[in-house]
LOGU-404633 format. One line per 10 residues: number of its first residue (from 1); their letters; for each residue y, z, x negated of C-alpha. Coordinates in Angstrom, 1 decimal. Layout:
# residues N
NUM	A	Y Z X | ...;
***
This chain:
# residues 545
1	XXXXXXXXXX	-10.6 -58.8 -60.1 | -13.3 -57.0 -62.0 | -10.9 -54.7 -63.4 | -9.5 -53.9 -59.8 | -13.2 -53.6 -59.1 | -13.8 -51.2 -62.2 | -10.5 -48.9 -61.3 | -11.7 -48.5 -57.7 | -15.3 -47.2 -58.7 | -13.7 -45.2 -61.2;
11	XXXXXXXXXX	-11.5 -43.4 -58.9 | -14.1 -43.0 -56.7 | -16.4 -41.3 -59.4 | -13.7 -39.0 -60.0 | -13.4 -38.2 -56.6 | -16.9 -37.0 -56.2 | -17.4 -35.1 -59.6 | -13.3 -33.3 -59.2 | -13.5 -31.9 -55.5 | -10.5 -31.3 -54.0;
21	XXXXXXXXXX	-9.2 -28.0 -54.5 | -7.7 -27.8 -51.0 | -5.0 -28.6 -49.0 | -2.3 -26.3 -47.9 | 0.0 -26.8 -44.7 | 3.2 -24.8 -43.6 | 4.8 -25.0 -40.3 | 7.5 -23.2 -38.2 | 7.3 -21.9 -34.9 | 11.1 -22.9 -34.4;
31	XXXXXXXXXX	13.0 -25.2 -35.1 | 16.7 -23.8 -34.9 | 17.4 -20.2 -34.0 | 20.6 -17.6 -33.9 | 22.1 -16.0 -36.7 | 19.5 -12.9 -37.7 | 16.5 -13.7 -35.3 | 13.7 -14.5 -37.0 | 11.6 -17.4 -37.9 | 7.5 -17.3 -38.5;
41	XXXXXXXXXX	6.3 -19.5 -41.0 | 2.5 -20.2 -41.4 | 0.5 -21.6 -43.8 | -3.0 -22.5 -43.8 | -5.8 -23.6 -46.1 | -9.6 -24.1 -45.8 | -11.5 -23.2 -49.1 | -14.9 -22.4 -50.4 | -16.0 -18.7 -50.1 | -15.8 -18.2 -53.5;
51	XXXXXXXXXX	-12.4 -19.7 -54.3 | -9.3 -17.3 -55.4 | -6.3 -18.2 -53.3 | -2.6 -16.5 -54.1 | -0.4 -17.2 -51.5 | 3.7 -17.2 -52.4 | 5.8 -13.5 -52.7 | 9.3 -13.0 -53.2 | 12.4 -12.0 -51.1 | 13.6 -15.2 -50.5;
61	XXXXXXXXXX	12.1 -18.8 -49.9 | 15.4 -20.6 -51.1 | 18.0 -19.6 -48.8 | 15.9 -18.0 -46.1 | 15.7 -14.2 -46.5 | 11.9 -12.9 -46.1 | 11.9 -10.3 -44.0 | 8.3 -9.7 -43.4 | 5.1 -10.1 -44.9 | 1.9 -10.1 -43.0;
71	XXXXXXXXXX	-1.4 -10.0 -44.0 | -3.9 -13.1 -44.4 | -5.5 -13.4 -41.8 | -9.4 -15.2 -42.9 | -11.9 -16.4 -40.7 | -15.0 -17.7 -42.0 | -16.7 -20.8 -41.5 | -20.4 -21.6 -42.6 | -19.8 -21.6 -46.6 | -15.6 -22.2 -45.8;
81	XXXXXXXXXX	-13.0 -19.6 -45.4 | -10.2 -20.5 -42.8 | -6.8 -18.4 -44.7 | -3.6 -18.1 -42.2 | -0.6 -16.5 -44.0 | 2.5 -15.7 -41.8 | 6.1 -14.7 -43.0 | 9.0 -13.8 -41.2 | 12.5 -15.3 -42.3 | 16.0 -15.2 -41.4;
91	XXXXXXXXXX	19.8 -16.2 -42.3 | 22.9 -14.7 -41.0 | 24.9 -17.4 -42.1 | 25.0 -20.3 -39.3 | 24.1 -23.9 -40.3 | 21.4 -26.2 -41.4 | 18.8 -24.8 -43.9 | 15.6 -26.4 -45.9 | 12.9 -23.6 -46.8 | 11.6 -25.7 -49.9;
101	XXXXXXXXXX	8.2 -26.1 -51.6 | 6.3 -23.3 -51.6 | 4.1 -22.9 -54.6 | 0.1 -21.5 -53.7 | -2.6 -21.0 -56.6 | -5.8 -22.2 -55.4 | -8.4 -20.8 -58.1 | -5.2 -20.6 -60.6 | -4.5 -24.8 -59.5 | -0.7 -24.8 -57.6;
111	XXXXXXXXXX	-1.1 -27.0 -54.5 | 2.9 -27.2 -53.0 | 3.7 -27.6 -49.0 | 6.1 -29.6 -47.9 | 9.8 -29.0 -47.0 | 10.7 -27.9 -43.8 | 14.3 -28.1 -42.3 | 15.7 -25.4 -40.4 | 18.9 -25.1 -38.3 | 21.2 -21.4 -37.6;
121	XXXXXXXXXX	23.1 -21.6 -34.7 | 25.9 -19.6 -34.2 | 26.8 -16.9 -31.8 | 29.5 -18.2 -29.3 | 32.0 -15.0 -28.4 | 33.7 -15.7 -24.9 | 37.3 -14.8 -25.5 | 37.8 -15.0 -21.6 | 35.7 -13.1 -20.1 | 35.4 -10.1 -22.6;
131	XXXXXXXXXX	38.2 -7.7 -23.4 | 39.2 -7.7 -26.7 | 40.6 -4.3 -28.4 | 42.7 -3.7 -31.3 | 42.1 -2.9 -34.6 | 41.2 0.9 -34.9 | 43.6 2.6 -37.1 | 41.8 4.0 -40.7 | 40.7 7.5 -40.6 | 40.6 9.2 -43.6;
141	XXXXXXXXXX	37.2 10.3 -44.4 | 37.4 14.3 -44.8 | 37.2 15.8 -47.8 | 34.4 17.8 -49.4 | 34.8 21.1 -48.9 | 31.8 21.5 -51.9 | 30.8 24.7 -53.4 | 33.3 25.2 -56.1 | 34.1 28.5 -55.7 | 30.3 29.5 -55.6;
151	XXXXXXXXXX	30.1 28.1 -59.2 | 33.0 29.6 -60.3 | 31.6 33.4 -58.6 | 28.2 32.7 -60.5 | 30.3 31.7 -63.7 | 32.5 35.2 -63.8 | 29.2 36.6 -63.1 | 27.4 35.5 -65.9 | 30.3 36.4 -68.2 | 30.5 39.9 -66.6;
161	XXXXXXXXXX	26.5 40.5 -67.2 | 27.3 39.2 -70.8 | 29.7 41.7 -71.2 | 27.8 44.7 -69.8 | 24.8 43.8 -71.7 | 27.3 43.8 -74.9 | 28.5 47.2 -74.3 | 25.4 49.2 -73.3 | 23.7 47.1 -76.6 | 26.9 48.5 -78.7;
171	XXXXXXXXXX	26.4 52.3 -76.8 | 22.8 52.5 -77.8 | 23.8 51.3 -81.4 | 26.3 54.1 -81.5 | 23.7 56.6 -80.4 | 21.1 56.4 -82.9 | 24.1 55.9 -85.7 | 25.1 59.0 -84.6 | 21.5 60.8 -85.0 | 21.9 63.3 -88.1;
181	XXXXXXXXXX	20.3 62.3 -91.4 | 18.7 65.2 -93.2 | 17.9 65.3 -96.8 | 14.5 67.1 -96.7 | 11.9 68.4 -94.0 | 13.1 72.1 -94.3 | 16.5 71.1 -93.4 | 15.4 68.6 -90.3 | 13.4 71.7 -89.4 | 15.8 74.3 -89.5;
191	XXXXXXXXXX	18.5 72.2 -87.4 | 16.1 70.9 -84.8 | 15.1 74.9 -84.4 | 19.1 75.9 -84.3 | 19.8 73.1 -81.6 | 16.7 73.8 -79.5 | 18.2 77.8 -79.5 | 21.2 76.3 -78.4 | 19.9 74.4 -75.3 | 18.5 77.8 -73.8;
201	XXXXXXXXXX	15.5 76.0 -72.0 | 13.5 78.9 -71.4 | 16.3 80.6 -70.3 | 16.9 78.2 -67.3 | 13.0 78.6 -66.8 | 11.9 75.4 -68.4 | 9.4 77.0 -70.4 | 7.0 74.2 -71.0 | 9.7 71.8 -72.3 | 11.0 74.9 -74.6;
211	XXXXXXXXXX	7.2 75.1 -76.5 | 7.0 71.3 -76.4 | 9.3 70.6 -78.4 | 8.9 74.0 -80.4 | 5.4 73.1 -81.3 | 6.8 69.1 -82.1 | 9.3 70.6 -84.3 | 6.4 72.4 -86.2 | 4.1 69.6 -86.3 | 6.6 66.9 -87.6;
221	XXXXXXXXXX	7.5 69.5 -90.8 | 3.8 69.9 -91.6 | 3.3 65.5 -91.1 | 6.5 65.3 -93.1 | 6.1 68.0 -95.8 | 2.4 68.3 -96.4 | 0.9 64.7 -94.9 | -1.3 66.2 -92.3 | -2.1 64.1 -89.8 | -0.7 67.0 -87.3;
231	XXXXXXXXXX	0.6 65.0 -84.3 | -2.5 63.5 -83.4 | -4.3 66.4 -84.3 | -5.5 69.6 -81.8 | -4.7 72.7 -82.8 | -8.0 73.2 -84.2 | -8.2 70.4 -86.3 | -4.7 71.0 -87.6 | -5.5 74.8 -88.7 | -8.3 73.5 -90.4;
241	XXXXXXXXXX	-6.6 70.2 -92.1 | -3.9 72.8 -93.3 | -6.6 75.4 -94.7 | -8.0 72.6 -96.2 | -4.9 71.2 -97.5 | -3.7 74.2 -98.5 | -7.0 75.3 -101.5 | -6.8 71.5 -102.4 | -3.4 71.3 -103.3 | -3.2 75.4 -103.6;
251	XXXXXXXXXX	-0.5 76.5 -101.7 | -0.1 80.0 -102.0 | -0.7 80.5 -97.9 | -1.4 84.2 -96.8 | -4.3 84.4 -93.9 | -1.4 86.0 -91.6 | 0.6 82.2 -91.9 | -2.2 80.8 -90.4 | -2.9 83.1 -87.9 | 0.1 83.3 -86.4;
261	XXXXXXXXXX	0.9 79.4 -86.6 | -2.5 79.2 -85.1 | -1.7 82.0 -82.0 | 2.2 79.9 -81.0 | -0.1 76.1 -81.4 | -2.9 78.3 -78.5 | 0.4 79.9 -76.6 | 2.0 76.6 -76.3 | -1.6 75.0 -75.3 | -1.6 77.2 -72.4;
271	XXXXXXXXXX	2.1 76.7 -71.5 | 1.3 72.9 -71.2 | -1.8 72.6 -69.6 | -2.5 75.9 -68.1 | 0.7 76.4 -66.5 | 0.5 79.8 -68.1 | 3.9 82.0 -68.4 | 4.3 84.5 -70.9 | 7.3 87.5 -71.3 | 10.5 86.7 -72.5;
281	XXXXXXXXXX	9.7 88.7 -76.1 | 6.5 86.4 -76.5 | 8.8 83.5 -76.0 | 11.2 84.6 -78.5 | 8.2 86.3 -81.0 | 6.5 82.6 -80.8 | 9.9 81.4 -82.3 | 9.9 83.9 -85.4 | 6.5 83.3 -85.8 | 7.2 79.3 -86.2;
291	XXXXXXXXXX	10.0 79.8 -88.2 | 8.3 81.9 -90.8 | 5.6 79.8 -90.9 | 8.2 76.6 -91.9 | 9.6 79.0 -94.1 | 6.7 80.2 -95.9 | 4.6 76.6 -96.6 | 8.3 75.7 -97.4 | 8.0 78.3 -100.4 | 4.4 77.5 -101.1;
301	XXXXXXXXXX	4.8 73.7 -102.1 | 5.9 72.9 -104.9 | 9.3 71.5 -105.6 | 9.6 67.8 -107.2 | 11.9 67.6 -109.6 | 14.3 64.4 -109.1 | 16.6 63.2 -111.9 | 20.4 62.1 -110.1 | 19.2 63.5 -106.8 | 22.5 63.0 -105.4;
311	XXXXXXXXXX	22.5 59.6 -107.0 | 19.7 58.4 -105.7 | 20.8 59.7 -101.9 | 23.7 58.1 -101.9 | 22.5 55.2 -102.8 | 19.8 55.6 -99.8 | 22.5 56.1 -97.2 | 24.7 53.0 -98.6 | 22.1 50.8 -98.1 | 21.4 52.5 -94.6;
321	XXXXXXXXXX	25.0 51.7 -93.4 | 24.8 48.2 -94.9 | 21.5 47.8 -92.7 | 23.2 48.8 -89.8 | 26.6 46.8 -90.5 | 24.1 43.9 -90.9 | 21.9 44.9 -88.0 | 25.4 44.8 -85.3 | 26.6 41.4 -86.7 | 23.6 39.8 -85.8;
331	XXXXXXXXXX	23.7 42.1 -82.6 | 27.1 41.4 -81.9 | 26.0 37.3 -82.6 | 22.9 36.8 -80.7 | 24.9 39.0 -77.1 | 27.7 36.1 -77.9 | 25.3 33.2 -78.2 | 23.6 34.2 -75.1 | 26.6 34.5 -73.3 | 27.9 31.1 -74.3;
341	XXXXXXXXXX	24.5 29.4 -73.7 | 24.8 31.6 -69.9 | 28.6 30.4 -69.5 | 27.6 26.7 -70.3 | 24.7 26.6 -67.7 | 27.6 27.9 -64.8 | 29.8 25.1 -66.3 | 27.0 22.6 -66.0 | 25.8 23.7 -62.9 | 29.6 23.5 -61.5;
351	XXXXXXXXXX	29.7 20.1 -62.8 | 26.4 18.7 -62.4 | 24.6 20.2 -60.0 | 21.3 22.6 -60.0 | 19.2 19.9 -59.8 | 20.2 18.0 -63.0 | 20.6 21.0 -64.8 | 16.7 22.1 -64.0 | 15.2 18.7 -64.2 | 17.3 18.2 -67.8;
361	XXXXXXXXXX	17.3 21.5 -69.6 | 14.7 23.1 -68.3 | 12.4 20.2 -67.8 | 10.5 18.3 -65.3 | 6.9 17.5 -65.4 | 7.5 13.8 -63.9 | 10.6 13.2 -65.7 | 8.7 13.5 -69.0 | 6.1 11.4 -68.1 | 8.2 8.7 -67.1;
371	XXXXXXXXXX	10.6 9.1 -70.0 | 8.1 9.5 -72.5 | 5.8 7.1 -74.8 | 3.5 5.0 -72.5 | 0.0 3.6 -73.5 | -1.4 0.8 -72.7 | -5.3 0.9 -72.3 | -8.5 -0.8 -70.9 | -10.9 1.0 -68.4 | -14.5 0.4 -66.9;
381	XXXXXXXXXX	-16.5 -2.8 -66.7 | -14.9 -5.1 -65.4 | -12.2 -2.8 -67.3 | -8.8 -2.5 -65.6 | -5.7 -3.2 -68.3 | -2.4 -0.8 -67.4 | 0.3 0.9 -68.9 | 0.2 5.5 -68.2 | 2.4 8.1 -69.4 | -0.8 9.9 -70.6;
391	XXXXXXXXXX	-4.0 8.4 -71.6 | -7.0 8.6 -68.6 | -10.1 10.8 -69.2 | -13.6 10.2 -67.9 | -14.7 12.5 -65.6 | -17.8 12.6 -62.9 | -16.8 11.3 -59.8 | -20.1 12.0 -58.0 | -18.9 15.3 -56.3 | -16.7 13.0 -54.7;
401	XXXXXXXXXX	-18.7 10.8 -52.7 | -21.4 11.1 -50.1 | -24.9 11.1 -50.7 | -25.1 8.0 -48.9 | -22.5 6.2 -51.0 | -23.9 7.0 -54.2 | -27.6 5.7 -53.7 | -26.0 2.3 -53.2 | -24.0 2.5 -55.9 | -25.5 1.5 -59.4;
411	XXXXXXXXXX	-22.5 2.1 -62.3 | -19.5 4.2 -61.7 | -17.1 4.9 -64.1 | -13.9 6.8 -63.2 | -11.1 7.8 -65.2 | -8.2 10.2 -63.9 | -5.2 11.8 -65.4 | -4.0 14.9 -63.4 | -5.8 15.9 -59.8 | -5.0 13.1 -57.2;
421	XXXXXXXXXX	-6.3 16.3 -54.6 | -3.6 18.3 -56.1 | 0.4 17.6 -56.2 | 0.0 14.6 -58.9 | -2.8 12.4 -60.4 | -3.5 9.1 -61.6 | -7.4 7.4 -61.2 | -9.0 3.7 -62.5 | -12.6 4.1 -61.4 | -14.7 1.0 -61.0;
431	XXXXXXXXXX	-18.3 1.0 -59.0 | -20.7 -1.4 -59.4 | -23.4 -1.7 -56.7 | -27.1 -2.4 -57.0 | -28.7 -5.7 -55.5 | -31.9 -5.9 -53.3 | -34.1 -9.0 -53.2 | -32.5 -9.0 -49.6 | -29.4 -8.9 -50.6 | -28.8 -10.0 -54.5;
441	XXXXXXXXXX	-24.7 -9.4 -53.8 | -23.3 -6.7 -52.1 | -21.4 -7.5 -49.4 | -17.8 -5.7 -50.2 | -15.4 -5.6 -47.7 | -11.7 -3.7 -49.3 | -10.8 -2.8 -45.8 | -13.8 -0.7 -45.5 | -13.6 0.6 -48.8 | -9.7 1.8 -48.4;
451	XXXXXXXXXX	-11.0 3.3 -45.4 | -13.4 5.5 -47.3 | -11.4 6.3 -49.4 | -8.7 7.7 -46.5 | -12.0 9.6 -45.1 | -12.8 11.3 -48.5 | -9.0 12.6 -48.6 | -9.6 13.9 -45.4 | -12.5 15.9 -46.6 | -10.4 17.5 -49.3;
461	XXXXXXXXXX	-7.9 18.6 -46.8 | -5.3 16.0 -46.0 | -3.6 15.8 -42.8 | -1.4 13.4 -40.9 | -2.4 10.5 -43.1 | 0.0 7.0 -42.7 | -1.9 3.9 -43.7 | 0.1 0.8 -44.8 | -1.9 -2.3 -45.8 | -0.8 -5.8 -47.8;
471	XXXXXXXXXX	-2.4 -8.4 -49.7 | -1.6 -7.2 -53.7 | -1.5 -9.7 -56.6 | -1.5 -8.4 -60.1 | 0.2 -10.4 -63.3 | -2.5 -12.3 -63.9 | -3.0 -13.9 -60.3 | -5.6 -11.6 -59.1 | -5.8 -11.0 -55.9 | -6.7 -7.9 -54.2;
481	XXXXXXXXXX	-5.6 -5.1 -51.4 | -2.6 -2.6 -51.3 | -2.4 0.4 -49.2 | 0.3 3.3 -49.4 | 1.3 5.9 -47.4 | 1.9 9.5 -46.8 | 0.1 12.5 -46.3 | 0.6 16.5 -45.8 | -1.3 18.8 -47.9 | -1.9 22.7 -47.7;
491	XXXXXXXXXX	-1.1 24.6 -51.1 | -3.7 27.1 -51.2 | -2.0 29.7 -52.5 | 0.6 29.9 -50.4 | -0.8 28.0 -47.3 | 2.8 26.1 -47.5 | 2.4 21.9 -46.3 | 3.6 19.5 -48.9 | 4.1 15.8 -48.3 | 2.1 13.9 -50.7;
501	XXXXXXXXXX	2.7 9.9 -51.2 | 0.0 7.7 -52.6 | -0.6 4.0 -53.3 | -3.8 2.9 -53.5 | -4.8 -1.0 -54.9 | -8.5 -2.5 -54.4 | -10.1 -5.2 -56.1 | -13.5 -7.2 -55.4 | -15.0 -8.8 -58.6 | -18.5 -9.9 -58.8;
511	XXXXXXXXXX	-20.9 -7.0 -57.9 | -18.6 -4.4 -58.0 | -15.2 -2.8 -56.6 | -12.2 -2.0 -58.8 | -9.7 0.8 -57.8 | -6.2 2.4 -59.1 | -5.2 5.2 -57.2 | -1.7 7.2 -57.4 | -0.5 10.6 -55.8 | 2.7 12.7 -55.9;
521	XXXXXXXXXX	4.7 14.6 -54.2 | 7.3 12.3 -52.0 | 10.3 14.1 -52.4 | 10.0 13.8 -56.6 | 12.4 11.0 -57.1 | 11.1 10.9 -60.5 | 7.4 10.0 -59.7 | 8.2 6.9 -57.6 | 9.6 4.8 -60.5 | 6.8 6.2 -62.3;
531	XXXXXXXXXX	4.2 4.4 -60.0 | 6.2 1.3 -59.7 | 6.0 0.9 -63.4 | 2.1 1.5 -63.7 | 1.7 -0.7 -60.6 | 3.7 -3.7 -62.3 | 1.5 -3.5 -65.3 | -1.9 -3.4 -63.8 | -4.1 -6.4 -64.7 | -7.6 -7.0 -63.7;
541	XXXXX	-10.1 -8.4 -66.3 | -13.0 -10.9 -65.9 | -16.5 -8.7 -65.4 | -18.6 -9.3 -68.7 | -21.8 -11.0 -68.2;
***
């Protein structure tokens, strides 16, 4: 009896220092229903203010399908929170169904409901009343048509402008091998002067080209012969770098060679810029005059003696045509590699579409993100733990928020990767806010704060914003607020609307509020896997004291 006594007291000691955690209770709004209508589930618990409730997720609650999720619905009472979850189920198989225990974490405890039966009726079809047809006979889906022949136009293409490039590469080649080599400046000098007779320019009244290239002719044998600097030079400067030249080194120059060189470098001056035309025997007395002049500093420099002259030029114009043999083989090598690297892409492109062939050989800014190394990392306080293609940097969030927002706010630290105003970004950020002898904990409501969040968006130029909202749970039970959607936004420069997707996820923990924040364009197929992966991997942590 006294150890009946003892047991009872015991139990009853227990029951006062170990609170119950809670009860949960699940019910159905029907009973038995037809094949693919649906059936609402509910389940309800009372807990303390403070407690951390997960309610159950999946697709399907044994053999029920869940086709919707709502949102917990929380009323508060004194120090108690009333929670109401609701899902919507269905089968489309007819016959009798149990939707078994469903599993919900009360501050990380599992309390289980109980099992609730469920029937599926089937639909009856009346045979007698409704006409019945036959079978439809199989129609053969048409074939298509595709674009085949537009690949193979842009793949002849390709080879054609691989072949035209090849031959206008190969006629310039041929060109310059078939410039004349000269042995010495004299004789470049006296053959340019021949051929520039034979063109007759100044007989067809092109006068100014005529003493161009008559005075260039000049000028490159004096460079050439005696080093002056005489293309850059004016004519000044180059009579007097000649005179110069001519005691230093002395060259046996009469005053007359200078003179007259001097009076065609004025006459051809005045051709050029002045427009000026002078008689048909100035024109051909400037000639003499320049061709003496060659011939006489010609005479006047001194001849260098070479031993095996002939030797030694042979030698130079082997290795010239072994330059140029060597200089069309890799010619002839790099036209054939583009052309096979250009013929490739048409093949690819045939095969595998524009798309694949951008995104994989040219690259995609997603795609490597998502493909590449991921790192896993900790930020703020309480710091947020998740997995990004690109490790977050700190940056001042202050611009972002009003003046009013900020004064209440005590600690912010936000980290972002890209520009989640711009075409793709990834922010953590966590706030903490400051406490009043009023009011020692702020009161944080995550509907509110997504709500700001939608506002300051706005701001920064985003239109036609769709707001979807559900309870999130990270992988370490944590429970906090979703919301995702779509919005347009205007590229400034060219005033073009882009539809942007985001997901947003909210968390309340002790004095503070916790968010991770994605954008990206919705039509890249790569960033949406992307953001399901970070998602998955977020994990809150416990605020440090």
């Amino acid at each position: 009896m006294k150890k009946y006594i003892l047991s009872l007291f015991m139990l009853l000691m227990s029951l006062a220092v170990f609170p119950q955690q809670g009860t949960v209770t699940a019910s159905i709004d029907k009973k038995k229903n037809k094949i693919g209508a649906q059936f609402n589930l509910t389940l309800k618990t009372t807990v303390d203010t403070s407690a951390m409730v997960v309610f159950p997720k999946g697709n399907n609650f044994g053999p029920m399908m869940v086709i919707r999720d709502f949102v917990v619905d929380t009323v508060r009472k004194g120090n108690k929170y009333d929670l109401t979850k609701k899902y919507g189920l269905t089968q489309f198989d007819s016959g009798r169904y149990s939707i078994p225990k469903l599993k919900v974490l009360i501050n990380k405890k599992p309390i289980f409901t109980d099992t609730l039966n469920v029937e599926v009726a089937n639909v009856k079809v009346d045979t007698l009343q409704q006409k019945l047809y036959g079978i439809k006979e199989t129609i053969a889906a048409p074939k298509a048509s595709g674009s085949w022949w537009m690949y193979l136009l842009i793949a002849i293409a390709t080879v054609g402008i691989g072949i035209v490039v090849f031959y206008l590469i190969k006629k310039i080649q041929v060109k310059k091998a078939e410039q004349p080599v000269y042995k010495t400046p004299i004789e470049k000098a006296t053959s340019l002067l021949r051929n520039l007779e034979n063109k007759q320019l100044w007989q067809k009244g092109e006068v100014k080209s005529y003493y161009s290239e008559l005075t260039d002719i000049a000028r490159t044998y004096i460079e050439e012969e005696i080093h002056v600097p005489a293309m850059e030079s004016t004519t000044s400067e180059l009579i007097t770098a000649l005179r110069k030249v001519a005691g230093q080194k002395r060259l046996s120059l009469s005053k007359e060679t200078f003179v007259n060189l001097e009076k065609v470098l004025k006459q051809a001056d005045l051709v050029k810029f002045a427009k000026s035309q002078p008689p048909e025997f100035e024109i051909q007395e400037d000639r003499k005059r320049i061709e003496n002049s060659i011939v006489l500093i010609h005479k006047a420099v001194p001849e260098e003696i070479v031993e095996e002259d002939t030797n030694v030029l042979d030698e130079l114009m082997q290795e010239k045509l072994r330059k140029r043999k060597k200089q069309k083989r890799v010619t002839t090598i790099v036209i054939s590699s583009i052309g096979a690297v250009l013929l490739g892409l048409a093949i690819l492109i045939g095969i595998k579409g524009v798309v694949y062939v951008k995104d994989n050989v040219f690259g995609h800014p997603t795609k490597s993100l998502l493909e590449g190394e991921w790192i896993n990392s900790e930020y703020g306080n309480p710091s947020i733990a998740l997995e990004t293609p690109e490790v977050l940097k700190r940056i001042n969030a202050e611009d972002f928020l009003p003046k009013d927002a900020m004064a209440l706010i005590k600690d912010m630290q936000t980290f972002q990767y890209g520009d989640i105003f711009g075409t793709f970004g990834i922010m953590v950020a966590t706030n903490t806010y400051k406490e009043t002898p009023d009011q020692p904990q702020a009161e944080i409501k995550l509907d509110d704060a997504i709500e700001g969040e939608i506002k300051l968006f706005e701001r920064k130029g985003a239109q036609r914003i769709t707001v979807y909202k559900e309870d999130y749970t990270d992988k370490d039970g944590s429970v906090g607020m979703k919301a995702y959607g779509t919005y347009l936004r205007v590229d400034p420069e060219n005033r073009k609307s882009i539809k942007m997707a985001y997901e947003m996820i909210y968390f309340h923990q002790g004095n503070g509020l916790q968010k991770i924040i994605v954008v990206h364009e919705e039509d890249d197929r790569y960033a949406k896997p992307l953001t399901d992966r970070l998602i998955k991997s977020v994990e809150l942590k416990t605020a440090a004291p």
